[in-house]
N, C-alpha and C positions, 0 to 999 in steps of 0.2 A: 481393832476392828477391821484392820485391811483396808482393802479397796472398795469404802462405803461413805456415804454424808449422813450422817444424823438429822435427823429433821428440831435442829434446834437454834443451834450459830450458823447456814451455811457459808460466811466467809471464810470464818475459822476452819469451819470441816474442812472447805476447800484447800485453805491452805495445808492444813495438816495432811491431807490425802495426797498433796503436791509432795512435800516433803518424805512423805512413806517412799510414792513413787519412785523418787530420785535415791532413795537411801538403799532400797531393794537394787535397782542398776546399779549403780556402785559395787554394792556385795558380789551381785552376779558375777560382775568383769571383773572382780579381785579373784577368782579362785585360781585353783592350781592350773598348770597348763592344760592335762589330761582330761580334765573338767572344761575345756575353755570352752568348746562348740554347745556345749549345754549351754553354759552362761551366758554365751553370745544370743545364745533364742530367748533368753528369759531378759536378757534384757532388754531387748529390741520389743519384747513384750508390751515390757514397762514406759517404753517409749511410747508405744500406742495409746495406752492407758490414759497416758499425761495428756497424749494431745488431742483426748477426745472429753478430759475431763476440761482442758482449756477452752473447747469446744462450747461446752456449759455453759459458760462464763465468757463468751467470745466480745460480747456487745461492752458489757464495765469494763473490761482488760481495755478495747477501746487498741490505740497504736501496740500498744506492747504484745497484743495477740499476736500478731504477725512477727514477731520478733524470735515469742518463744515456740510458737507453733515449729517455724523454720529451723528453731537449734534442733529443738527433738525430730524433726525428721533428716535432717544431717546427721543428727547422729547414725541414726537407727541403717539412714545407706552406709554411712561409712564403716559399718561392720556388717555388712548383706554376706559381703563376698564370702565367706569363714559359710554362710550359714545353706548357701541355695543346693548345693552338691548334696548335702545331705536330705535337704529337701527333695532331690531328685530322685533319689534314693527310697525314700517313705511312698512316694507316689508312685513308684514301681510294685512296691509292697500293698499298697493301698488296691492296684488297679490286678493284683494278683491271687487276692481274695477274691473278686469280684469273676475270674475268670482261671480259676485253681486246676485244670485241666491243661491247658493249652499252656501258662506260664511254668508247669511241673516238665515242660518238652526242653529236654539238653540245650538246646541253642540257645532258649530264652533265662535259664540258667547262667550259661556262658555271658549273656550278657549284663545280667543282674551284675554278676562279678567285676565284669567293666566299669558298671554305674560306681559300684562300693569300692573299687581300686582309686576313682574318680573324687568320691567323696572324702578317703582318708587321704588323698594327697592335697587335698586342698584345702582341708581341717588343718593338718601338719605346715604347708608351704603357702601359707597364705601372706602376699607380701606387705612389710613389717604391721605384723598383728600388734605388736608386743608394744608399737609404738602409736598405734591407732588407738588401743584401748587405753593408753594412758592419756592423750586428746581427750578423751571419753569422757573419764573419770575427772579430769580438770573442767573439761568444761560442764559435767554436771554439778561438782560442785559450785561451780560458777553459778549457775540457774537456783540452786536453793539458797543463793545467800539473797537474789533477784523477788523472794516470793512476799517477803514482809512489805516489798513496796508496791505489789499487784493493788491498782484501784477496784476492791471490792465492798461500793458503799452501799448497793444498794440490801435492801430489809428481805428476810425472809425471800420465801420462793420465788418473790421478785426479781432475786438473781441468779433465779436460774432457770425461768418461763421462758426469756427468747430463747439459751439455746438449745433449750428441750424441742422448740419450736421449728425451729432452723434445721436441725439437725434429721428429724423424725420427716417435716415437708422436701427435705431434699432426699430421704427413702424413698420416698413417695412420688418424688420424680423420677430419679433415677430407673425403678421398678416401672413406672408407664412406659421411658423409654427402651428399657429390655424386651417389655412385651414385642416392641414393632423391630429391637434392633438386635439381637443374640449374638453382636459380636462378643469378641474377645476384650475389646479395651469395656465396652460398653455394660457387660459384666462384672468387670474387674472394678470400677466406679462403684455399682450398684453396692456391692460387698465392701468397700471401703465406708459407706454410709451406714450398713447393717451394722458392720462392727463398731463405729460409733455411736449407735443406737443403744446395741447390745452393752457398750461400756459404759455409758448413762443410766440406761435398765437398772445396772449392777452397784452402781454408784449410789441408786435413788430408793434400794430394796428396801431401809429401812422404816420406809413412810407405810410399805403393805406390804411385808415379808411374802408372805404366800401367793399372792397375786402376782406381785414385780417377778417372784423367782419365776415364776409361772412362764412369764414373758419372758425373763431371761434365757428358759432352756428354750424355747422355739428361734429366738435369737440368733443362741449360738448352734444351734443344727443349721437354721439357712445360712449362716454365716460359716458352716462346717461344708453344707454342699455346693456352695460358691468358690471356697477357699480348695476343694478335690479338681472344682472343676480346671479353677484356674492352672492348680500343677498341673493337672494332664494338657492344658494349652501350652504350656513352657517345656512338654516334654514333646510335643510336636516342632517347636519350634526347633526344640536342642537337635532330635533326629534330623532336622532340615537343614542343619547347621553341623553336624557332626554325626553325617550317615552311618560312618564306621563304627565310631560308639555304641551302634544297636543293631547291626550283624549284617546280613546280607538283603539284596531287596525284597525277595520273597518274604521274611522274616519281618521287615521294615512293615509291611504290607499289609501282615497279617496281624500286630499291633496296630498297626494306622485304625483296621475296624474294629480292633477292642476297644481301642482308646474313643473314638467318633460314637459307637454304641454305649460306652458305661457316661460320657457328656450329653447325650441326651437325654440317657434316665436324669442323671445329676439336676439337668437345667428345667425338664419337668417337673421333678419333684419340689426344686426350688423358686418356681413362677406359681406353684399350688398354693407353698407354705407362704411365701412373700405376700399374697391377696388378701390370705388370712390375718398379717401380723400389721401390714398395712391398709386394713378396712375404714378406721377412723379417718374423718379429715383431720387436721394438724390441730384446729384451736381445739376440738372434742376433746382429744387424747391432752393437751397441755390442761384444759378444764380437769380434766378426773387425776389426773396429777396431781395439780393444785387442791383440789380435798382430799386425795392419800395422805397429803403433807402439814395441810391444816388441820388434819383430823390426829394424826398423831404429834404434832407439834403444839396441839392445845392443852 
């Protein structure tokens, strides 16, 4: 079933979904070289997944959350490098739809090509990849032999109300402080809460198919126009940072206002959809949860 809980055992589901997770990273980082930078994003995926499903379950895990929370985001930095060049690269692409006139001009072209010279040499020359992902693959299997011992006693949805709760009231914060705050880090936050939301959402579908999916795809679009926004803030820093990578100043300049004009559509569209998805208070949404789950678990 994937990346789902059944509304029947959730320790069990829990664990089993723990085990998928880790079994999928693994696969990923085994492939051939030529495949590597794909595998590297899909596992780093799987990385998220886990520790948003850990999230769930934060309060029974009790010490150990903080244990495994921290592996899986170790992990997931310590294969970033392999993955942001390419990332840089899509966000050029991204912000080139958006403005198919002006980026069809030679220079921004020439530059493109920079970004892409940028992103294969750092796919290829990443220092020792070959030896990071095998740390990877050791210590994830370290983590699935760790899951038969997760304290998961509590019954039914009772284990997994607070971190439904926790999780969804800290969107909920997060999104008030955007309102007043449109930084960069302060964004970057809010969307790390959304997509643990979102991966909960996806987790918890099976209690109301139609509805949860429902929530899921508004999820993943805010979580889709937080996550544009963010590369286009890592592409100003880069330009700030390596002026020459993106051509002359005049050039620099005239991206600076594509970039500033397509993040504020991004961050209004995404403070519209955020009100909507975050309208309930925290116990409402964990109540109608909690009869998705009892209604299909009866």
């Amino acid at each position: 079933m994937g990346y789902k809980l059944r509304p029947q055992d959730p320790a069990a589901e829990v664990r089993k979904v723990a085990r998928q997770g880790i079994d999928k990273a693994i696969k990923a980082l085994s492939v051939a070289p030529e495949e590597r930078a794909e595998g590297v994003h899909q596992a780093r995926k799987r990385f998220k997944e886990l520790r948003a499903l850990l999230r769930l379950v934060r309060k029974p895990l009790g010490d150990e959350f903080q244990r495994e929370n921290h592996r899986f985001r170790d992990l997931g930095r310590a294969l970033a490098e392999s993955r942001d060049a390419t990332a840089m690269l899509e966000s050029w692409d991204a912000l080139a739809k958006r403005f198919p006139s002006l980026f069809a001009e030679a220079d921004f072209k020439l530059t493109r090509r920079r970004l892409q010279a940028r992103a294969k040499q750092a796919e290829s020359g990443t220092t020792d990849l070959d030896s990071r992902i095998g740390k990877a693959i050791d210590e994830l299997k370290n983590a699935r032999s760790c899951i038969d011992t997760w304290p998961l006693q509590a019954k039914g949805f009772d284990l997994l109300s607070g971190g439904v709760k926790r999780t969804y009231a800290d969107g909920c914060a997060e999104l008030a402080k955007a309102r007043l705050d449109l930084s960069d880090e302060q964004l970057h936050q809010w969307r790390k809460r959304v997509k643990d939301h979102w991966y909960q959402t996806r987790l918890l579908a099976p209690s109301w198919p139609k509805l949860m999916q429902l929530r899921s795809d508004s999820l993943k679009a805010l979580a889709d126009l937080l996550g544009d926004d963010h590369d286009l803030a890592m592409m100003t820093e880069l330009m700030q940072a390596q002026p020459a990578l993106f051509g002359d100043d005049t050039l620099r300049e005239r991206l600076g206002t594509a970039v500033a004009e397509r993040r504020s559509e991004l961050q209004s569209a995404a403070l519209k959809l955020g009100e909507e998805i975050y309208a309930d208070a925290p116990k409402e949404l964990v109540a109608r949860w909690q009869r998705y789950w009892d209604g299909a678990s009866g």
